[in-house]
Every structure is written in C-alpha cells, then in structure tokens.
Kinemage of the C-alpha trace (Angstrom):
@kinemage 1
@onewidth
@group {chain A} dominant
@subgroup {mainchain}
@vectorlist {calphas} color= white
{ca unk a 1} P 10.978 -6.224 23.158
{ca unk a 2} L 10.919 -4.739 19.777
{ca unk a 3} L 7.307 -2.137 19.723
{ca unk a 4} L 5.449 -1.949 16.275
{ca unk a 5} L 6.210 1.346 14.811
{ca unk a 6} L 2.990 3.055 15.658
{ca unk a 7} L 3.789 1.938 19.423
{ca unk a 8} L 6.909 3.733 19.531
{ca unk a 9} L 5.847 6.550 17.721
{ca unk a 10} L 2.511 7.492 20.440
{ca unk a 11} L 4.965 6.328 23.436
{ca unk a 12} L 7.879 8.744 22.009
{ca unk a 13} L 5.314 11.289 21.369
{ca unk a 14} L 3.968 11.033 25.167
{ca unk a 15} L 7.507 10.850 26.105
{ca unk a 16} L 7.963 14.598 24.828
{ca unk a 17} L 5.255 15.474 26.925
{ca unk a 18} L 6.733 14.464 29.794
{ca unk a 19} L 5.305 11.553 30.833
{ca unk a 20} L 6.937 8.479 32.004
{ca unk a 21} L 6.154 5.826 29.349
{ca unk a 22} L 7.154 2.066 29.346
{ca unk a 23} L 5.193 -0.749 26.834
{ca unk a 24} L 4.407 -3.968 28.693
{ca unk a 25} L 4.127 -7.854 27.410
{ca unk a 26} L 3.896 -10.724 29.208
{ca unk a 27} L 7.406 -11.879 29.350
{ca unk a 28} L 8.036 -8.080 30.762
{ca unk a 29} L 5.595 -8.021 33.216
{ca unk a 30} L 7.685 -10.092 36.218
{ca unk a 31} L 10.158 -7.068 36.293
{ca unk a 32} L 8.407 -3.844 37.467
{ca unk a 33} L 10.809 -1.426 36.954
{ca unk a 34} L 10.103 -1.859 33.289
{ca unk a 35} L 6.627 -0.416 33.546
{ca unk a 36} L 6.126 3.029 33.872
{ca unk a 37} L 3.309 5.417 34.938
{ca unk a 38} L 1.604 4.857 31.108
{ca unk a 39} L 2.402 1.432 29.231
{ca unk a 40} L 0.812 -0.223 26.207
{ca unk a 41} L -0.355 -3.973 26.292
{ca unk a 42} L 0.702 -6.437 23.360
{ca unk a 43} L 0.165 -10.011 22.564
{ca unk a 44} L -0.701 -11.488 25.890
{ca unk a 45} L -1.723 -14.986 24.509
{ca unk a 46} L -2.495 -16.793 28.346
{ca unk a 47} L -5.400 -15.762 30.761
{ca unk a 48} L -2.898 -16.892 33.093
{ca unk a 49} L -0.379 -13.492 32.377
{ca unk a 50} L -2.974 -11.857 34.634
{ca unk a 51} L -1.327 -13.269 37.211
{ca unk a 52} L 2.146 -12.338 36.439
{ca unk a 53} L 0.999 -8.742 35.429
{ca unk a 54} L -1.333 -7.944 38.373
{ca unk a 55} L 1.463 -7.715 41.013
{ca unk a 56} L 4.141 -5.198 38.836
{ca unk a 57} L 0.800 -3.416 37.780
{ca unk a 58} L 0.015 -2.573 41.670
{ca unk a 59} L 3.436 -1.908 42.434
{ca unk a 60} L 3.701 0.761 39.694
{ca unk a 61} L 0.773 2.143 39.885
{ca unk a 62} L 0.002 3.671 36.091
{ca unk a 63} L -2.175 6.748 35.699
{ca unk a 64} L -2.881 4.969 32.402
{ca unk a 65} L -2.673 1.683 30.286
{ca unk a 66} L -2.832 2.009 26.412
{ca unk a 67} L -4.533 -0.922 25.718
{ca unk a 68} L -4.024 -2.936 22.524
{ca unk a 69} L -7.525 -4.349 21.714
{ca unk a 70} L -8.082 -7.662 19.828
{ca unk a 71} L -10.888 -8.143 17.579
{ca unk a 72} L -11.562 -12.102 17.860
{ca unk a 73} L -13.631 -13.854 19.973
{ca unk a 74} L -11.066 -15.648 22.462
{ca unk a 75} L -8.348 -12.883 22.209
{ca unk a 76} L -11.132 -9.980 23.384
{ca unk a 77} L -11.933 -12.664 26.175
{ca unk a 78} L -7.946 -12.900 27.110
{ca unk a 79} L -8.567 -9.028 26.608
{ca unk a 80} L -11.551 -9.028 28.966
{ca unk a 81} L -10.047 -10.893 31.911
{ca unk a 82} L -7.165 -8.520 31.717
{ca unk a 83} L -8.954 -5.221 31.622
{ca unk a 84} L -11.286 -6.487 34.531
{ca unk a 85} L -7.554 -7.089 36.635
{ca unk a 86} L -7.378 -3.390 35.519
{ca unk a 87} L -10.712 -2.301 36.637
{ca unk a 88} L -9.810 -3.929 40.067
{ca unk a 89} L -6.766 -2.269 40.555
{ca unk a 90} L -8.360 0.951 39.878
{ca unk a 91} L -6.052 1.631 36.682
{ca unk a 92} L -7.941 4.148 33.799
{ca unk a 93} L -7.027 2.391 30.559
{ca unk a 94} L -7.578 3.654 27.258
{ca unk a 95} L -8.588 1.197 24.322
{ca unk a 96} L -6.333 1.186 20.823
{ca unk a 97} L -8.320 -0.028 18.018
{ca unk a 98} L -6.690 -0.732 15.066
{ca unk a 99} L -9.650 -1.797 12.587
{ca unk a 100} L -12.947 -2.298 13.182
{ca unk a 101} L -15.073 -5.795 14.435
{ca unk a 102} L -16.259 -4.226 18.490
{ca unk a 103} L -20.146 -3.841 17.081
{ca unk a 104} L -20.001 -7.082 15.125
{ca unk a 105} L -18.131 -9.134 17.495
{ca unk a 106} L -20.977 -8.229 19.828
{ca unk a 107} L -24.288 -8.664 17.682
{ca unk a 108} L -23.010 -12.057 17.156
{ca unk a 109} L -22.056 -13.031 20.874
{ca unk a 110} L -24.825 -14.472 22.989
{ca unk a 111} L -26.258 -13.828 26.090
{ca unk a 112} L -23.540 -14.621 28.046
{ca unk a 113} L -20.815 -12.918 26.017
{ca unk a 114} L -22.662 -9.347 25.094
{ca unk a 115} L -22.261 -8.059 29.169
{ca unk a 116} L -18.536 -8.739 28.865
{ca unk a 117} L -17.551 -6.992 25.703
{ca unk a 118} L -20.027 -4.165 26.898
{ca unk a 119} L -18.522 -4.194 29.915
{ca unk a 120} L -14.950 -3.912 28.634
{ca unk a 121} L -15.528 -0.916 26.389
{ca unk a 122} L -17.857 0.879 28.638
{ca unk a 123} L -14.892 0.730 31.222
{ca unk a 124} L -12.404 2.218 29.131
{ca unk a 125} L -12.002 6.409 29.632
{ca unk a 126} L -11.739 6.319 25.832
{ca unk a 127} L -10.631 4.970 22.809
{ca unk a 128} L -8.182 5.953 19.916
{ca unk a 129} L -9.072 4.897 16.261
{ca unk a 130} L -7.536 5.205 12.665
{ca unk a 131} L -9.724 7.244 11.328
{ca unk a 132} L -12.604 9.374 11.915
{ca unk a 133} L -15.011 6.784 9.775
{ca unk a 134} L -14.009 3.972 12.512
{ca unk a 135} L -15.810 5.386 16.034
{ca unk a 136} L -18.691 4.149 14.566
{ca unk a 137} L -17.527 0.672 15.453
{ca unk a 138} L -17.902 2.112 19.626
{ca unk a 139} L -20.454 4.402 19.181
{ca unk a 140} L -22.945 2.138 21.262
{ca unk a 141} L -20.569 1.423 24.195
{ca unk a 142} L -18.868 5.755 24.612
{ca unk a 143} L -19.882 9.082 23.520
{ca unk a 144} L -18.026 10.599 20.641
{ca unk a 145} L -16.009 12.871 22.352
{ca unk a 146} L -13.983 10.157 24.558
{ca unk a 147} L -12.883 8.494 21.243
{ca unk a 148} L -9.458 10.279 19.694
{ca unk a 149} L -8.472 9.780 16.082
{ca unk a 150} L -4.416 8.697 15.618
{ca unk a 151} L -4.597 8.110 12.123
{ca unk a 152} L -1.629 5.491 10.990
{ca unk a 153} L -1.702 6.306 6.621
{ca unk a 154} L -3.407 9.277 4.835
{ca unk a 155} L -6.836 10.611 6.530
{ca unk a 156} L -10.178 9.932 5.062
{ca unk a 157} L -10.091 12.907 2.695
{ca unk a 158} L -6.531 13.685 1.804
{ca unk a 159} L -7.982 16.373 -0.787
{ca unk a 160} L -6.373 16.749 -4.354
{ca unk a 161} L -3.358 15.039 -5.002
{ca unk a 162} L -0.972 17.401 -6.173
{ca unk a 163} L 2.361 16.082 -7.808
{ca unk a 164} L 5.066 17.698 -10.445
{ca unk a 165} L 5.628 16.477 -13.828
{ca unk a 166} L 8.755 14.110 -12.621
{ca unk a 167} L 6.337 12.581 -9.722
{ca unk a 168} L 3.821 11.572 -11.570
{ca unk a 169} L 6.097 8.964 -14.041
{ca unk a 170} L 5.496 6.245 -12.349
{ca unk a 171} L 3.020 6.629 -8.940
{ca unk a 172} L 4.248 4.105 -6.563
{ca unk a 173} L 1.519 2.569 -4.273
{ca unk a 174} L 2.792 0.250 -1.093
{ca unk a 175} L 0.949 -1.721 0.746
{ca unk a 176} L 3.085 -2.959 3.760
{ca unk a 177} L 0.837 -4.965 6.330
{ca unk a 178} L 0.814 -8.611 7.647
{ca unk a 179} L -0.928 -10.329 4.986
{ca unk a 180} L -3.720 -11.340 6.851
{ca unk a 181} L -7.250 -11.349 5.016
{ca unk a 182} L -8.760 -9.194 7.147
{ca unk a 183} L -5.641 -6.472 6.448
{ca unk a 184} L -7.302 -6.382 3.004
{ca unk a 185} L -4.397 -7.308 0.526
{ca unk a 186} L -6.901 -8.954 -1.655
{ca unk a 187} L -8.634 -5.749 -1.691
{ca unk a 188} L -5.481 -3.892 -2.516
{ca unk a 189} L -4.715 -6.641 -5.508
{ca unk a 190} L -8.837 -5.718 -6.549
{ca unk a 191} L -7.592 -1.999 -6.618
{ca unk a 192} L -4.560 -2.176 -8.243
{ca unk a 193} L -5.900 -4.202 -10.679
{ca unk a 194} L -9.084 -1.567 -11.877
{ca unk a 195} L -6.208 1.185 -11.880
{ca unk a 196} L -3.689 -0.830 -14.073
{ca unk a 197} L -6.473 -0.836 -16.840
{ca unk a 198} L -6.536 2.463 -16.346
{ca unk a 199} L -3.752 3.709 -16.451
{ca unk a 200} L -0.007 2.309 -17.124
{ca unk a 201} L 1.716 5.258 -14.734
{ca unk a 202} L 1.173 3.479 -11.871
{ca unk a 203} L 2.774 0.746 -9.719
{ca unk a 204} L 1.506 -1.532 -6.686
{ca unk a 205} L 3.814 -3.207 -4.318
{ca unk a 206} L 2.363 -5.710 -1.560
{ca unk a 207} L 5.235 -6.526 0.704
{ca unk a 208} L 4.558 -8.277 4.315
{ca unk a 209} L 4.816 -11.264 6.168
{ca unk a 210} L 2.943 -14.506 5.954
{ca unk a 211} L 0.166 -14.636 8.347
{ca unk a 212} L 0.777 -16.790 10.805
C-alpha cells in the first residue's frame, strides 16, 4: 500500500515517538502482523471488510486506531459499522477529518440515521482537524479540548507575507488536490481569477487527478 502523504507524515511522526505504527486497508487486514499497536483506516469500500478486519484487530490489540472519516452518507455508514466493530473490541480510536460535512450530514439524516452518526463521533476519544476554524463541524458531538489541530497547508492566519524583491516576480500559487467539487478547484479558478485582474505578478496552477 502506498499512504497519502499526510498519512505517512503523522505515522512517521508517531514513529519518532516511539510508538509502533502500521496503516491498515482492507486488502491488509487478513495478515496481522501488518498492524501495529496504532494504525490508520483507508478506503474500506464493503461492510463486509468488518469481517476480515475484526479478527487481525483482536489479535493485535491497538492502543489506538487513526480513523479516516468519510463525509457521505453511505461511506460514514461503512464508517459506522466499522467503528461499532471497534467499540466492541474495546479499541480507543481517534477520528481524522479532513474537511468539514459531520454537522450537516447529521441535520439532514432522519430519525433513524442521527443516533448513528452521534453515536460514532461521541465514541471517538477525539478528533484531529485542518484547522482551528473546522472543530466547529464536532462541536455538538466532543468538547473542544479532545479535538487536535494537524493543519495540512498554511494556518488560518499566516500573518504578513513577507518576500524579497526576486520572490515576488512572479508569486506562484498551486493548488494540488483531487479535483473533486467539494476540494474547491472551482473556488480556486474564482480566486485566481479576481487576483489576475489585479495584478499580473501572479500565477495559478491547478494540477490533480480526475475525480473518479
């Protein structure tokens, strides 16, 4: 398995502080000795992989699961089933949001629907986010302090941008993301655009894959 960037970069960094780290999918899970005491979930696309991940998950016993979080309506319920496996197994997992759509994806679910996505955040011992503007999206389901920031770009308020004369001629600006709507390329394109009447100094690049 290949990890995103940002997965490697949090495993390595709890790797230097000595904990045993390993990252988990589905097609992983049927050998055990490739999880570790702390492992991050990815792209489990079957309700069925609780199956093959419940046994290797008991066996190795993880003080902790990272737990990639999906923001759509039948990927948080794939989500759901899983984290409940992890609730019965008595493994502490910690939700990884990377955007926002926890409070919406609830004030639009029904009856039935609202207890499980309340009941899969409220379980978690925390949650890390992007940025400090994005715990608002949990605020209903954990207290402030059990929600860590792990910022992936520049934080909220970068301050003043401070460059010399032969960095300012031209400013390069990259967007590299799946290009996915709700990535915001479209956004980006909005943005460059209202700077490029601006100002001539500055160049946009939007590089990425197709979403699939």
């Amino acid at each position: 398995m290949a990890p995103n960037v940002m997965t490697k970069i949090l495993l390595d960094s709890l790797s230097s502080l000595g904990h045993k780290t390993g990252s988990g999918r589905k097609k992983l899970f049927p050998y055990p000795g490739r999880c570790g005491e702390v492992f991050s979930r990815q792209d489990f696309q079957d309700p069925a992989t609780g199956c093959q991940y419940a046994a290797p998950t008991y066996r190795s016993k993880p003080d902790l699961c990272i737990f990639f979080i999906s923001l759509g309506m039948g990927s948080f319920l794939v989500d759901a089933i899983l984290l409940a496996i992890l609730r019965l197994l008595r493994v502490r997992y910690l939700l990884y949001a990377h955007g926002v759509g926890i409070q919406k994806l609830y004030d639009r679910s029904g009856p039935l629907f609202r207890p499980i996505v309340r009941k899969t955040c409220v379980g978690a011992v925390g949650a890390l986010v992007l940025g400090e503007t994005l715990k608002s999206d949990l605020a209903d389901f954990m207290a402030a302090e059990r929600m860590y920031v792990l910022p992936n770009a520049l934080p909220d308020d970068p301050g003043p941008l401070s460059l010399t004369k032969s960095e300012m001629s031209p400013i390069r600006i990259l967007f590299l993301s799946n290009l996915k709507r709700d990535k915001g390329p479209l956004e980006f394109l909005k943005m460059a655009s209202q700077i490029h009447v601006r100002s001539q100094s500055v160049r946009f690049v939007l590089a990425g894959p197709e979403a699939g």
